[in-house]
C-alpha positions as CSV (number, residue, x, y, z in Angstrom):
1,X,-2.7,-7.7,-2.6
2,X,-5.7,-7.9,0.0
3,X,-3.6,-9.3,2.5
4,X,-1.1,-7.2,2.2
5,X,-3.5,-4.0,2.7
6,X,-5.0,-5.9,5.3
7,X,-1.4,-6.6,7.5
8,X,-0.1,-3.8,6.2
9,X,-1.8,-0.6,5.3
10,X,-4.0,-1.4,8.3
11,X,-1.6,-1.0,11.2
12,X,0.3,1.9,9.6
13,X,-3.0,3.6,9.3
14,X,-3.9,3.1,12.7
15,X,-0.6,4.3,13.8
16,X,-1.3,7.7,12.2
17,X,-4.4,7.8,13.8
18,X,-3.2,7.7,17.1
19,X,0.1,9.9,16.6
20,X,0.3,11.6,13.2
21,X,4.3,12.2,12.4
22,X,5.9,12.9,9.1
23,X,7.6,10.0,9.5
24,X,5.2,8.1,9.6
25,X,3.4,9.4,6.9
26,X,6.2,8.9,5.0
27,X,6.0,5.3,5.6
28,X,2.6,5.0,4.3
29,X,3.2,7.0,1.1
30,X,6.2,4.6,-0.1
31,X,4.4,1.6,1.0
32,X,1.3,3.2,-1.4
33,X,4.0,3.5,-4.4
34,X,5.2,0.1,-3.7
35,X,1.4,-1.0,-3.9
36,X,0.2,1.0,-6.3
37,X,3.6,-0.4,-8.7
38,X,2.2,-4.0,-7.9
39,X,-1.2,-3.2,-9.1
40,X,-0.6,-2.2,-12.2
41,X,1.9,-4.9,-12.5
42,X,-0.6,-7.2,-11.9
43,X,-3.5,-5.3,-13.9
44,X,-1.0,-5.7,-17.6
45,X,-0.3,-9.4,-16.5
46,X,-4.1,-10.0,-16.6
47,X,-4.3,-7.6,-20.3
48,X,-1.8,-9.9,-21.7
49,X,-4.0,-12.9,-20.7
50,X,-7.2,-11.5,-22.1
């Protein structure tokens, strides 16, 4: 997940620095569900294990 924010959520945040656009905006909000979704996926993998 660290690499993925990295060469991810990097670039798209840079983009919207230099040109703010719904679009693009757009882009980063999905990609934040996607993320968000694999989180907590990954958070009630771990609770299991415990």
């Amino acid at each position: 997940m660290l690499a993925v924010t990295g060469l991810v959520f990097a670039p798209l945040h840079g983009r919207l620095e230099r040109a703010a656009s719904k679009p693009a905006l757009l882009v980063l909000v999905r990609a934040n569900w996607l993320r968000t979704t694999a989180w907590t996926a990954q958070v009630a993998c771990a609770a299991t294990l415990v």
